[in-house]
C-alpha positions, -999 to +999 in steps of 0.1 A: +320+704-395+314+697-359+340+675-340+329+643-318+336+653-280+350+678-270+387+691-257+400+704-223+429+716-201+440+721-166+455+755-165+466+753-132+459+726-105+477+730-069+472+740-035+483+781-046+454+780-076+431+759-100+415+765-131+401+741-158+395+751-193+371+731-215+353+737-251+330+728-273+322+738-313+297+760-294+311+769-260+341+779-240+343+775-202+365+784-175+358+760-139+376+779-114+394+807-116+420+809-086+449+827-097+451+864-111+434+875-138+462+883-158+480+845-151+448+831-164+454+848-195+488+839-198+476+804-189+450+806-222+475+818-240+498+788-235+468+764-253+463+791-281+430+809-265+422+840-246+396+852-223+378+869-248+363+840-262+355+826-227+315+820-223+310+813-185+332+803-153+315+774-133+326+776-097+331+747-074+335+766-043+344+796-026+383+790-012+405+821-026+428+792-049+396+787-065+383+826-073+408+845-071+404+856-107+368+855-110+356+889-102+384+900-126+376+881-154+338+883-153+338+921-153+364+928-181+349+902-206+312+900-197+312+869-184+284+848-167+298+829-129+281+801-119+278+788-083+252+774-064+233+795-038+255+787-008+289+793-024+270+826-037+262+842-002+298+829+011+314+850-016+286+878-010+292+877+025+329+881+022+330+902-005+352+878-022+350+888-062+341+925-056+306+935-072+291+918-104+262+928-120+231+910-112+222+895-146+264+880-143+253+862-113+239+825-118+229+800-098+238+761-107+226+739-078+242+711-064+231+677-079+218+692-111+223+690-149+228+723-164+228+719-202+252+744-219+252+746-259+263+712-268+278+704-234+262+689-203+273+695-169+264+677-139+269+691-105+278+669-072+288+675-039+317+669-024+331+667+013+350+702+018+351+727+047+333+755+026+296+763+027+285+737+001+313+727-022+306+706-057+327+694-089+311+683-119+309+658-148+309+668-182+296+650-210+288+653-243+286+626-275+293+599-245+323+612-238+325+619-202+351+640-179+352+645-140+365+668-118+372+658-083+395+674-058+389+692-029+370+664-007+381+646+022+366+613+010+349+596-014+314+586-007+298+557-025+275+582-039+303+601-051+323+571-067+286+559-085+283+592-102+321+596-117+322+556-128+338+553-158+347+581-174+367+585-202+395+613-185+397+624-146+414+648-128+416+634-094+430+649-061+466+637-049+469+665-025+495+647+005+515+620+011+503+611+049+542+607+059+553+640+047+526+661+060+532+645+096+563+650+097+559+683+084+565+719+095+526+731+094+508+738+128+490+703+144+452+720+136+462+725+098+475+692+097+443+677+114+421+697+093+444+680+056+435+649+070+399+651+085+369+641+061+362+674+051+403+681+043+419+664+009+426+634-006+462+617+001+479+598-025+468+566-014+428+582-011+433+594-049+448+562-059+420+538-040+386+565-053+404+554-086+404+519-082+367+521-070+356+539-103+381+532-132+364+519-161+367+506-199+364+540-212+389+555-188+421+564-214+437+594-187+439+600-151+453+635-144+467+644-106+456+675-090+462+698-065+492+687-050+503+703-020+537+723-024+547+712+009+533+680+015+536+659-016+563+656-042+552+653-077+568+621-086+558+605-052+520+609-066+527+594-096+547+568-083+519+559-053+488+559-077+507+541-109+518+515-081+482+512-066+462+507-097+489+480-108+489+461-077+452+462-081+454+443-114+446+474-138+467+483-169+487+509-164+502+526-196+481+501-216+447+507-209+450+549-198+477+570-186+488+586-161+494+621-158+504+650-138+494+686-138+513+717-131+503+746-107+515+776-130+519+751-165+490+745-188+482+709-196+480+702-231+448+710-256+434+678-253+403+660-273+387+633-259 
């Protein structure tokens, strides 16, 4: 008997590697793959699954905490990688995954609705220094989830396509203070905070405020920077914000936080 919705984790969400698991009665897909192949697998493992079952790996762009894995996974288990055709010629160019077969190779273009199985995934850009970054939306039985990290703002574009979804995981990379104060070098620190960098705390906290809906029951935190954030500073900053901004936190959602090298739960929505 098939199940309403379907269920998801974040493997791994930080500034040293992502990956997002999610599945369906009919599929099993992998969004990123930025850490080794065989921490992936130990990763799967954790939520009871392995990369044998995996059908495709959807990839949002072509930064190494992001692919790492890819080429690895893809040619031991067959799998089908997904990009759109700038990220593609970036890794090409770079030689970034080693060689795929040609049939393993697809294209998913930015601002498109790919239908997979059961499962539909939208595609958006984002505001990234990589040759054409995107997250996506997935949704299926009117249950929605939205990935968004890896931007240095939110347009109001952006914020119109992920209103309302039922679960998020939304970038709470820095805490402005820390990373100016910091050890890294002025140009790194410039390029964090400039539009095409990552979201702070307080960005993550505000695109929330701007999108939260009804339907929204969990807002994850992702890719925290080891150095420039401390985890319960994030939590603290965005449970704070969407408070002061009237909404009910630990009544109407949760919120969460992910793990760099920890599986979040198997989790149905």
């Amino acid at each position: 008997m098939s199940q309403e919705g379907f269920h998801y984790s974040i493997l791994a969400s930080g500034s040293s590697g992502n990956s997002f698991y999610i599945e369906t009665d009919q599929k099993k897909i992998l969004v990123d793959a930025g850490l080794s192949g065989k921490k992936i697998t130990n990763l799967l493992a954790e939520i009871g699954r392995q990369p044998e079952d995996l059908d495709a790996i959807l990839v949002t762009h072509e930064h190494k905490d992001h692919i790492h894995g890819v080429g690895v996974l893809a040619r031991k288990y067959g799998l089908e990688v997904y990009a759109n055709q700038k990220t593609w010629e970036a890794i090409d160019s770079h030689q970034m995954i080693g060689n795929l077969a040609s049939e393993q190779k697809r294209v998913f273009e930015r601002d498109k609705v790919l239908t997979f199985g059961d499962l539909d995934i939208e595609s958006f850009g984002v505001s990234h220094d990589a040759a054409d970054p995107q997250f996506y939306r997935f949704m299926k039985d009117g249950k929605c989830f939205v990935m968004l990290t890896d931007t240095g703002y939110v347009s109001d574009r952006m914020a119109g396509i992920i209103a309302n979804a039922d679960g998020y995981l939304i970038e709470s990379n820095h805490d402005v203070q820390i990373l100016r104060s910091g050890a890294y070098p002025w140009r790194l620190k410039q390029r964090i905070l400039s539009d095409k960098g990552h979201l702070s705390n307080d960005d993550g906290a505000e695109t929330m405020i701007r999108t939260i809906g009804n339907r929204t029951k969990k807002i994850y935190l992702g890719h925290l920077s080891k150095e420039n954030n401390i985890k319960e500073l994030a939590h603290m900053t965005m449970e704070n914000d969407l408070a002061r901004a009237d909404f009910g936190v630990g009544h109407d959602f949760q919120v969460l936080d992910t793990s760099p090298d920890e599986a979040t739960p198997l989790t149905r929505i």
